[in-house]
N, C-alpha and C positions, 0 to 999 in steps of 0.2 A: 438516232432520234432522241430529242431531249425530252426529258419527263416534265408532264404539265401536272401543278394540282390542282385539283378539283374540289369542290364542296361539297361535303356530304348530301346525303340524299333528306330534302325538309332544312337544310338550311341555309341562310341568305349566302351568295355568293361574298369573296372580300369587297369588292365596290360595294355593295349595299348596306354590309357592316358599319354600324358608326360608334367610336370606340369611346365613352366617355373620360376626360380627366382622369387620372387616380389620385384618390383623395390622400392628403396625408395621413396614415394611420400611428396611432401614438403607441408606444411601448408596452403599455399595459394593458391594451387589445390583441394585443399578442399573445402575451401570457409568458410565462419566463422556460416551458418545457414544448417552444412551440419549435419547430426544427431547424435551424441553423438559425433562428431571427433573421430569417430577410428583408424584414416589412420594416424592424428596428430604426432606431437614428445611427448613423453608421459608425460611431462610435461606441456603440452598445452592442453591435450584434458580435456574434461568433466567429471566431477563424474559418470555422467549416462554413458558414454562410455565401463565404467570397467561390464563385463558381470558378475563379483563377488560382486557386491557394493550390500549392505545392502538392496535398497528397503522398504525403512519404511513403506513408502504409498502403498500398493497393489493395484491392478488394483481391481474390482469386487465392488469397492462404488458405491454408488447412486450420486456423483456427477449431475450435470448438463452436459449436450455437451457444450465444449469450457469454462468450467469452469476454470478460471485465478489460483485461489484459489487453487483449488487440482495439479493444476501444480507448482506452487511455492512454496507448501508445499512438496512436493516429491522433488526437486532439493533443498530446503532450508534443511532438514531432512536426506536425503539421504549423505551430505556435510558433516553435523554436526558429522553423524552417522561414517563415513569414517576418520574425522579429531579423534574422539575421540576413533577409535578401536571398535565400537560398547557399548562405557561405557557410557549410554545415557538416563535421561530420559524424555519424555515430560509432561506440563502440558496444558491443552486445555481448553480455557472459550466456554460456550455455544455459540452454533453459527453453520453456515452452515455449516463449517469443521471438527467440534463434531458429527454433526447429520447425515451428510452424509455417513462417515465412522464410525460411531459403532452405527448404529441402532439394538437395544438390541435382540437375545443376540450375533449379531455379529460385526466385528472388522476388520477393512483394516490396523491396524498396527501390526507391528512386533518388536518393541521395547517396554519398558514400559512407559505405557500412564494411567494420570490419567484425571479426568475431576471432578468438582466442581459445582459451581454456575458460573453466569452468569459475574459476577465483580471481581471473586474474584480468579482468575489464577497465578497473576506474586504474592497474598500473599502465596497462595497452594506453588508454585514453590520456594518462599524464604523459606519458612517452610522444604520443601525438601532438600533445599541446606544448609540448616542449621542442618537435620539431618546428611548429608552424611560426614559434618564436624565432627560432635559431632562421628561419628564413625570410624573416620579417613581414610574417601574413597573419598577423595577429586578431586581423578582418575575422577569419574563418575561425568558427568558434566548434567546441568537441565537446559534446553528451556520450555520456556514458550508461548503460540502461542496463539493468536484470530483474530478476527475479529476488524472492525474498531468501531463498537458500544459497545464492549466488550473491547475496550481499549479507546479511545479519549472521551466516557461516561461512561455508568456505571463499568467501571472499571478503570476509572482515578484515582482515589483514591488511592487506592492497588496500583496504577504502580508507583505512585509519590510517595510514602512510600519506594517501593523498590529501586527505584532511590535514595531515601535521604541516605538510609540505605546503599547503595553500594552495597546490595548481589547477590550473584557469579551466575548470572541466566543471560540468551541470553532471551528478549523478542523479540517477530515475532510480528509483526500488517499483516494479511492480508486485507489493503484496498479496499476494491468495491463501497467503498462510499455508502452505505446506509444498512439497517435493511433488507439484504436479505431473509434472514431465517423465518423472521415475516412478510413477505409482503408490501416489499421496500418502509419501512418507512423511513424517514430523520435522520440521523445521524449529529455526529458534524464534520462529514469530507463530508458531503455531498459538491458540488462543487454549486458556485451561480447559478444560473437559473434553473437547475435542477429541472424536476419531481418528486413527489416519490408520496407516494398516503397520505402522512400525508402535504404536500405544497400545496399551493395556487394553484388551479386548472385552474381558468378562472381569467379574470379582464384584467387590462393594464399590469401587467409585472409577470406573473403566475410564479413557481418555487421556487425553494430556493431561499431567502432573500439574498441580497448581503452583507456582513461585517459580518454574521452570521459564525460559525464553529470556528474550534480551527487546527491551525500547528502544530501536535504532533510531530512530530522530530525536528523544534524547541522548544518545551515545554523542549524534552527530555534532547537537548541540554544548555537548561537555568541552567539545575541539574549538570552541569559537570559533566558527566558521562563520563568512562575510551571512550567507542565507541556509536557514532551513524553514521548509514547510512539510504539511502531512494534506493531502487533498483526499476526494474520492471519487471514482465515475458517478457518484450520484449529482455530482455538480460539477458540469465540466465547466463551467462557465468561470470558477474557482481555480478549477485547475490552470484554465489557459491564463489567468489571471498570473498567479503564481509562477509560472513558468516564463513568461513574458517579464516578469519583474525579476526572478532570475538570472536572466539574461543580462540582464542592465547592470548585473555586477561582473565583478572579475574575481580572479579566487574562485574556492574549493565550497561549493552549493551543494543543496542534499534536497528532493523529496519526496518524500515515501508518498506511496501512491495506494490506498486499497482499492484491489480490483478484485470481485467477488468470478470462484470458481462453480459454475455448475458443478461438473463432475466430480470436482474433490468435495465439494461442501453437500454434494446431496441435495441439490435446490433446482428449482425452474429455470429453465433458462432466460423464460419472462421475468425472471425477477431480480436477476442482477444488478439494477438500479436502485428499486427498492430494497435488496437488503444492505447495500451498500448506503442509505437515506436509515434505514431504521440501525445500523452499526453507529452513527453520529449523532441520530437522536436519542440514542441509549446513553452514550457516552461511553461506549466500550471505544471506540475511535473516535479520540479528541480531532477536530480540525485545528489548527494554531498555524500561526507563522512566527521567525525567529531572525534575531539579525545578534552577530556577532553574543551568543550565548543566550539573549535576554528576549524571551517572550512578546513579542510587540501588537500582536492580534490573534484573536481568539472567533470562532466559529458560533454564536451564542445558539442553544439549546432553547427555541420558544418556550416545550413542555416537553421534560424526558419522560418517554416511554419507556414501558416497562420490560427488562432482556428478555422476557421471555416472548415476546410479538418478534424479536430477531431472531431467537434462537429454535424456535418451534417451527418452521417452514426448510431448517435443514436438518438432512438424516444424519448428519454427523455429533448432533446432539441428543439425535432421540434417545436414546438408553436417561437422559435425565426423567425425559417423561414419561415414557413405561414404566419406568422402577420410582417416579413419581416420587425424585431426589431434591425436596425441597431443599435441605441440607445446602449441597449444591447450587442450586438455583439461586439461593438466598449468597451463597458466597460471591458467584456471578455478578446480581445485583450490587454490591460491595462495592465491586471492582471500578464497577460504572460510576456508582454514586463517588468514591474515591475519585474519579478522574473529574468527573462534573466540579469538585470541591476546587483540585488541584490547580488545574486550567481555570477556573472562572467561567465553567460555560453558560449557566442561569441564572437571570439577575430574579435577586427575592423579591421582588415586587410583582403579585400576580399570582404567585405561586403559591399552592394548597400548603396548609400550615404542616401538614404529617410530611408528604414528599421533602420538602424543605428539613423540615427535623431528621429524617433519615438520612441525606445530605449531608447534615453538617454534624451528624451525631457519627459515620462511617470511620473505620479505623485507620490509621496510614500502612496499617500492612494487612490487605485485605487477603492476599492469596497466601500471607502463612509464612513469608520467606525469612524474614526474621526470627519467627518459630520454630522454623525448620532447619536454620542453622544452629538455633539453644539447641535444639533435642539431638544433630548431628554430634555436635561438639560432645554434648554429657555421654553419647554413645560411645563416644571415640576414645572420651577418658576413662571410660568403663574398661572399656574392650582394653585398653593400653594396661589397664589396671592390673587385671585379669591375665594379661599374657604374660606381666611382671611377674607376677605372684606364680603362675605356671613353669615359668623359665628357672625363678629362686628355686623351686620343687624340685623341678629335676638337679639342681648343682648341690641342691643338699641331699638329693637320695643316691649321687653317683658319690658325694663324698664322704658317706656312709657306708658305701660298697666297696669303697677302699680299704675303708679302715678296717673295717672285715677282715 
């Protein structure tokens, strides 16, 4: 028997329905956070919009709630997957976004996906792209995706080789700034003061070292490479942007992606958007984009907020504001106000005359690194001095024990 539908109970049957027109609605009735823009000019809305689009990433991983990481890998994936027809394939370093979606023997993607070791993704992924030449399928284009300890450590190596090399490969950095997957140890993108469970626990200034870590999108950028960008899930719309225009090149592409950890950073899971929106309004995370070494566009800052509305909503900073570490705080601020300078993110027109003077009054070495290799070095020649002088002691007191 075929199934009939029926009308609810109280409402007109479909023949009585009369459905009027739909109007056009304009872009900015929508609102820019409104959910895949359906309503958009179809130019403007989102990849996720298209109820046909690819879906690389399926729903049903083991994700985390409010996991940064599996949302910017579904809109960075999904972009890629759309720009290239589906002729796509990824390579994945060990890491939370391996282990989450294909714990053995299943699989949240739907494109071909390979996974390797832990360092060694963007060399699997050149190897690929150097297959697809050698077999003249040039068509089918190869991402490379990891994590930030799977790209700014142990897989620096492999990614600087690919960069030397130029080959035809899109690398993804998802940043959470630390060793999620292993138990939020410190990476080299960890942020200063920072908790993880491998930093200074207790003392006067607990956390990640300040002047420690590495800028991988400046590194990337040192290799002139054809693209690099820095996006964040706070604006995917940027991202898919970025990625889409990625695509359009050939050559060795870079971009870091922050993607906010609940679990390692200590925060809401509701709030992974917004700390990832107040991480760019601070200016602790410049957005920019870069073509062959040189700067080409920048993410402007309306009004920077002050690091501490970022860094107060995670437990990973709190030991600042129990021990009520302006010190710190204030070095924090630095950081930011330093990057805002660097990049050009706020224009001074508008802008409160103090915020502005603290701005352009901030140092070029705000976390100390240039300090900290004077005060190394004077140590080292001390220490060098010192063993001299100890080593001369002993050879004059054994050649005193001779002459005895």
């Amino acid at each position: 028997m075929s199934e009939v539908s029926l009308p609810l109970p109280g409402m007109p049957s479909t023949r009585e329905t009369s459905i009027p027109a739909r109007e056009k609605v304009k872009f900015y009735q929508v609102g820019s956070y409104a959910v895949g823009n359906r309503l958009a000019e179809e130019q403007l809305r989102s990849v996720q919009s298209d109820p046909d689009r690819y879906n690389s990433l399926t729903s049903g991983h083991r994700a985390c709630q409010g996991c940064g990481e599996a949302l910017g890998a579904r809109y960075a994936l999904d972009t890629a997957m759309a720009v290239t027809d589906g002729q796509l394939i990824a390579v994945n370093a060990t890491g939370c976004l391996e282990v989450f979606s294909t714990p053995y023997p299943e699989t949240s993607w739907t494109l071909p996906w390979l996974h390797s070791l832990f360092g060694n993704a963007s060399a699997v992924a050149a190897g690929a792209a150097a297959g697809l030449r050698a077999q003249n399928k040039q068509g089918t284009r190869v991402i490379a995706q990891g994590g930030d300890g799977g790209t700014v450590d142990i897989g620096m190596g492999c990614l600087s080789g690919m960069f030397e090399r130029n080959d035809d490969v899109l690398y993804l950095c998802y940043d959470n700034e630390a060793y999620m997957n292993t138990g939020v140890q410190r990476s080299g993108s960890t942020p200063a003061t920072a908790r993880t469970a491998t930093t200074q626990p207790v003392g006067e200034h607990p956390g990640n070292e300040f002047g420690q870590g590495k800028d991988m999108a400046r590194i990337a950028m040192a290799h002139e490479i054809p693209y690099v960008a820095t996006a964040t899930v706070a604006d995917l719309r940027d991202l898919e942007y970025k990625v889409k225009k990625a695509m359009q090149y050939h050559g060795a592409r870079y971009i870091h992606i922050l993607v906010p950890c609940p679990l390692g950073w200590g925060s809401a899971s509701r709030d992974t958007v917004k700390l990832a929106r107040l991480a760019t309004q601070t200016g602790l995370f410049p957005v920019y984009e870069a073509e062959a070494g040189e700067i080409t566009s920048v993410m402007k800052i309306r009004r920077p907020v002050p690091v501490e509305e970022y860094l107060r909503p995670q437990r990973r900073f709190a030991h600042i504001f129990k021990n009520k570490d302006m010190e710190t705080l204030a070095r924090l601020q630095a950081i930011a106000d330093r990057n805002i300078r660097r990049y050009g993110l706020i224009d001074a027109e508008g802008l409160d005359d103090d915020v502005l003077e603290r701005v352009m009054s901030v140092g070029d070495d705000p976390e100390g690194r240039f300090a900290r290799t004077v005060r190394d070095a004077a140590e080292t020649t001390q220490a060098n001095k010192e063993a001299q002088e100890h080593k001369q002691h002993i050879l004059e007191s054994k050649s005193g024990h001779k002459e005895k």
